[in-house]
C-alpha positions as CSV (number, residue, x, y, z in Angstrom):
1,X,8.4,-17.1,41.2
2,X,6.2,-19.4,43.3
3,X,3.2,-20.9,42.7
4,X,-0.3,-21.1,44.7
5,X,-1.5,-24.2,45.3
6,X,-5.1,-25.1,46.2
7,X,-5.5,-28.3,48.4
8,X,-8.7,-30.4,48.7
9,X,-8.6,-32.3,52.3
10,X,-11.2,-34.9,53.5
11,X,-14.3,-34.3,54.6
12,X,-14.7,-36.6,56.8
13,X,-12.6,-39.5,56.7
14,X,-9.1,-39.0,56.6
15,X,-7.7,-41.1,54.5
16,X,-9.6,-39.3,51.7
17,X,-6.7,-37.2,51.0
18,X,-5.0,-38.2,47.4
19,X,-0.7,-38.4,47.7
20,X,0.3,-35.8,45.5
21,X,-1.9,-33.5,48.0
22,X,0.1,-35.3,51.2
23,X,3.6,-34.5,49.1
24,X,2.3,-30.6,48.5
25,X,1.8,-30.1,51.8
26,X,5.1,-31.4,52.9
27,X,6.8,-29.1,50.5
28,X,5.6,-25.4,50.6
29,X,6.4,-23.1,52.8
30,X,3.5,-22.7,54.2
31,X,-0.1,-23.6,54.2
32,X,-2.8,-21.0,55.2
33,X,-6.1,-22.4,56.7
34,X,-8.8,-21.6,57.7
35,X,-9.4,-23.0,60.8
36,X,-5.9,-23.8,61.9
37,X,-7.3,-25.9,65.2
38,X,-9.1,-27.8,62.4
39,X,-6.5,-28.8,59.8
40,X,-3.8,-28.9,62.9
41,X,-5.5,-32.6,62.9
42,X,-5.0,-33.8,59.5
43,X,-1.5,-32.5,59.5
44,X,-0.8,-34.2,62.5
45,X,-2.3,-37.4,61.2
46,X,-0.1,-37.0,58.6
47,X,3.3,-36.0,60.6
48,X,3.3,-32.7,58.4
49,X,5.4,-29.8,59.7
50,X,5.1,-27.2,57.7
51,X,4.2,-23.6,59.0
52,X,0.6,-23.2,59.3
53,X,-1.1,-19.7,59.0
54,X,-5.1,-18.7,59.6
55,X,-7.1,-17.4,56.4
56,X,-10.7,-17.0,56.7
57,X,-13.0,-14.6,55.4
58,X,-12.6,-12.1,58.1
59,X,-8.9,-11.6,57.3
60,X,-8.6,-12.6,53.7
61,X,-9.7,-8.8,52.0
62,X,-6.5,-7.3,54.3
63,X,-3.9,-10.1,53.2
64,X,-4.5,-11.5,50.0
65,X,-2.0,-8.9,48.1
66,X,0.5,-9.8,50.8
67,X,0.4,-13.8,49.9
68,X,0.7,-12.7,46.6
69,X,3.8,-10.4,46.5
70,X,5.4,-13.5,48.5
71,X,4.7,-16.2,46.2
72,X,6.1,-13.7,43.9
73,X,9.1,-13.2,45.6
74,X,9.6,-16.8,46.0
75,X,7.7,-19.0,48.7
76,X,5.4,-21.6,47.8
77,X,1.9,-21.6,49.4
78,X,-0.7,-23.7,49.8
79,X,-4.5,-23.0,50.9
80,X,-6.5,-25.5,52.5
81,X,-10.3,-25.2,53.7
82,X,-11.7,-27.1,56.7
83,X,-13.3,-29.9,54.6
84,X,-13.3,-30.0,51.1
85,X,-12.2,-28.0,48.1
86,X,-11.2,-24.3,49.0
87,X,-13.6,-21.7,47.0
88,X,-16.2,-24.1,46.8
89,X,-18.5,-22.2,49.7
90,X,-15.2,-21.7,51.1
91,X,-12.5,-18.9,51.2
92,X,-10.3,-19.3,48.3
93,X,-11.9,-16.8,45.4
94,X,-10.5,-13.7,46.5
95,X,-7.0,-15.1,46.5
96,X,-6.9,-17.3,43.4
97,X,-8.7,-14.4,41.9
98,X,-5.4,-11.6,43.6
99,X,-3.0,-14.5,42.4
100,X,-4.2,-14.4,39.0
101,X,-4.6,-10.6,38.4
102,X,-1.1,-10.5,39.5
103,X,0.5,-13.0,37.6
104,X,0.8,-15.6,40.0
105,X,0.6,-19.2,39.1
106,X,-2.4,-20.9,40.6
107,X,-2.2,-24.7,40.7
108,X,-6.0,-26.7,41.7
109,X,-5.3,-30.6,43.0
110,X,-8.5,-32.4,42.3
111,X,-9.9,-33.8,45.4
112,X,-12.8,-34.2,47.8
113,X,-15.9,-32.1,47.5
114,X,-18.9,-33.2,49.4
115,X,-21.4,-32.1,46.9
116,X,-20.8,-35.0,44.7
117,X,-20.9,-37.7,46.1
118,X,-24.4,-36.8,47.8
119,X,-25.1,-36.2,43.7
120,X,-24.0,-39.1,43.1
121,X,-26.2,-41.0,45.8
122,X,-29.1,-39.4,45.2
123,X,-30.0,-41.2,42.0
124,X,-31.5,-38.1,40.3
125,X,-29.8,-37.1,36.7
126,X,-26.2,-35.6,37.4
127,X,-25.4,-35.1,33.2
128,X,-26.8,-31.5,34.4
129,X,-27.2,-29.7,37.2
130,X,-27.1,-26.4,39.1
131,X,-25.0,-26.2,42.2
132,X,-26.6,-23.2,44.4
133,X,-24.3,-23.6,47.4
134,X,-26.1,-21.9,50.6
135,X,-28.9,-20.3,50.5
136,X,-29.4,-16.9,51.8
137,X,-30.3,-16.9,55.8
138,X,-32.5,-13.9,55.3
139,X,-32.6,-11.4,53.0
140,X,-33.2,-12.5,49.3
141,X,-33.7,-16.5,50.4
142,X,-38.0,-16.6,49.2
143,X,-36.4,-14.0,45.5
144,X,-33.9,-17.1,45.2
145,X,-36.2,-20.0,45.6
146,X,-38.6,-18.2,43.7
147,X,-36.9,-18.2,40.9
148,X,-35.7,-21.6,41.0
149,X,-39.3,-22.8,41.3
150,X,-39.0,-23.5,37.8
151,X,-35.7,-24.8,37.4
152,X,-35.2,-28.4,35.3
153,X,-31.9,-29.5,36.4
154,X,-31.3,-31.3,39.2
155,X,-30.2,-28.7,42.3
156,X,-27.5,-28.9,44.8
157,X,-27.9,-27.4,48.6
158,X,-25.6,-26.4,51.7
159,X,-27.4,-26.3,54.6
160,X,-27.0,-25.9,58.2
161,X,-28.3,-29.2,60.2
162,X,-30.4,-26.2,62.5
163,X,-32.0,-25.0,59.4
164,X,-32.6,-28.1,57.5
165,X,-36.2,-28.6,58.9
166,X,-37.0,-24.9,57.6
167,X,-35.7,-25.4,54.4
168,X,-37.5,-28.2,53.5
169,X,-40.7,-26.7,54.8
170,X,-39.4,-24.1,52.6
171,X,-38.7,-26.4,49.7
172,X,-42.2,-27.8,50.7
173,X,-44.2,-24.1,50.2
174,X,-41.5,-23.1,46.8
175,X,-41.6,-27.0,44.8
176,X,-44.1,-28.7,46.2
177,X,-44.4,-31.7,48.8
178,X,-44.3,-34.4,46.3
179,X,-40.9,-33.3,44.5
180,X,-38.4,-35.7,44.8
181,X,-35.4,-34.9,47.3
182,X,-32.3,-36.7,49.1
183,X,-30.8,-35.5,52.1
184,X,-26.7,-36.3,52.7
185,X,-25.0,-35.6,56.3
186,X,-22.1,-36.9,57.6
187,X,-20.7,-38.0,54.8
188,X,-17.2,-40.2,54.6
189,X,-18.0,-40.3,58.7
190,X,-19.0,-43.2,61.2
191,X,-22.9,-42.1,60.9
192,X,-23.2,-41.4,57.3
193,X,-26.9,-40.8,56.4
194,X,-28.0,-40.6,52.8
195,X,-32.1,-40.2,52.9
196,X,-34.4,-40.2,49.6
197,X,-38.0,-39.7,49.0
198,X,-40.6,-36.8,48.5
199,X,-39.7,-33.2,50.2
200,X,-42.9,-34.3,52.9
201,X,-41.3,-37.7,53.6
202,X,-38.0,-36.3,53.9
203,X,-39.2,-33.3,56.3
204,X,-41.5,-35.7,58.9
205,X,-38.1,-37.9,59.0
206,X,-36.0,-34.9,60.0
207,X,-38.6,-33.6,62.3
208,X,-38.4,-36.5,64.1
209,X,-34.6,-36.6,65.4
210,X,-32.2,-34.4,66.5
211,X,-29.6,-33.5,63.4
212,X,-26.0,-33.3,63.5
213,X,-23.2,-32.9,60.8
214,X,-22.9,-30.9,57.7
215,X,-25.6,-31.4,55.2
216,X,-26.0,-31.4,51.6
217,X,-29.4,-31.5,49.8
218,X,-30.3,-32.7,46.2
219,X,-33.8,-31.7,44.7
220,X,-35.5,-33.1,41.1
221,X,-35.7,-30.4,39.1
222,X,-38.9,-29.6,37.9
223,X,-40.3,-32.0,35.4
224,X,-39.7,-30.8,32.1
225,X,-43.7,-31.7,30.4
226,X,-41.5,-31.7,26.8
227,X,-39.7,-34.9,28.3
228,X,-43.1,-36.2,29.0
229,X,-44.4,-35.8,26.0
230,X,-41.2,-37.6,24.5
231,X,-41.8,-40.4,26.8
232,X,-45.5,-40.9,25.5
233,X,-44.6,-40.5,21.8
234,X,-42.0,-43.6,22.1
């Protein structure tokens, strides 16, 4: 039997890309993308061969048993995302999960994931925190921030650069204008912007430029008045 290997690639900078994930991708059979225009780059960067195959989420629920009865019968795959770690707001559940059910070994390099470094460069408290991914566009996005009005830990965003000014008018309406946020885009790239303060600072900065590149947000978490109190006590 194979094995499924899942493949973190840069997301930005391509010489973010560890050497036992460079050697994988030399080896398998085949690697299944999800853009393959996208990775086509890195693996020519890399002078990487190997057969390249499209798997997105409009084709994934049709040929996930498929990949698996093949790494069963043998090959060895490999799954790679656009940018990032596959699964992580990325297709890559529905086939680890296939894999798994059907006895197929399942094999996760560790690897770039844009969510924490912009953790890490926000400077709030990353011993805890809740990563929420995107939000949704429409229906159920004011149920989910809502209930995450009250939330403590330190929270973790995908958002669309279109959208970012309404989310943090959002954010603005749901927190409050004085809770603490940082803003990530581009990160690993050329024009890497990291941008801190409250969500009313961070939403007049935005509204005044035109934003490009993938973007991660980091909000405080509420203030937890027990903390406070511990504070005052000491």
């Amino acid at each position: 039997m194979g094995k499924l290997y899942i493949v973190p690639t840069p997301i930005g900078n391509l010489e973010d890309i560890t050497l036992r994930a460079l050697r994988i991708l030399k080896e398998v059979d085949q690697i299944l993308a999800e853009d393959t225009r996208t990775s086509s780059v890195l693996l020519r960067h890399y002078q990487i061969a190997t057969r390249l195959s499209s798997h997105h989420k409009f084709n994934e629920h049709k040929t996930v048993e498929h990949i698996a009865e093949r790494i069963m019968a043998g090959e060895n795959i490999a799954l790679i995302s656009d940018a990032g770690t596959p699964s992580i707001s990325d297709p890559g559940f529905l086939l680890t999960r296939t894999c798994l059910s059907m006895g197929v070994e399942v094999e996760c390099l560790p690897g770039a994931t844009a969510f924490v470094p912009a953790l890490v460069n926000s400077g709030f408290p990353s011993d805890r925190f809740c990563f929420e991914g995107f939000l949704p566009q429409k229906k159920g996005r004011q149920k989910k921030l809502k209930e995450l009005a009250d939330e403590t830990r330190t929270m973790i965003f995908y958002e669309s650069p279109y959208r970012l000014v309404k989310a943090l008018e959002q954010f603005s309406e749901y927190f409050g204008a004085e809770r603490q946020v940082s803003v990530s885009r581009e990160l690993s790239k050329l024009f890497e912007e990291n941008f801190r303060g409250t969500v009313a600072e961070v939403l007049a900065h935005f509204k005044s430029k035109t934003v490009k590149g993938e973007i991660v947000i980091v909000l405080e978490g509420k203030p937890d008045p027990k903390n406070n109190e511990k504070e005052e006590e000491e």
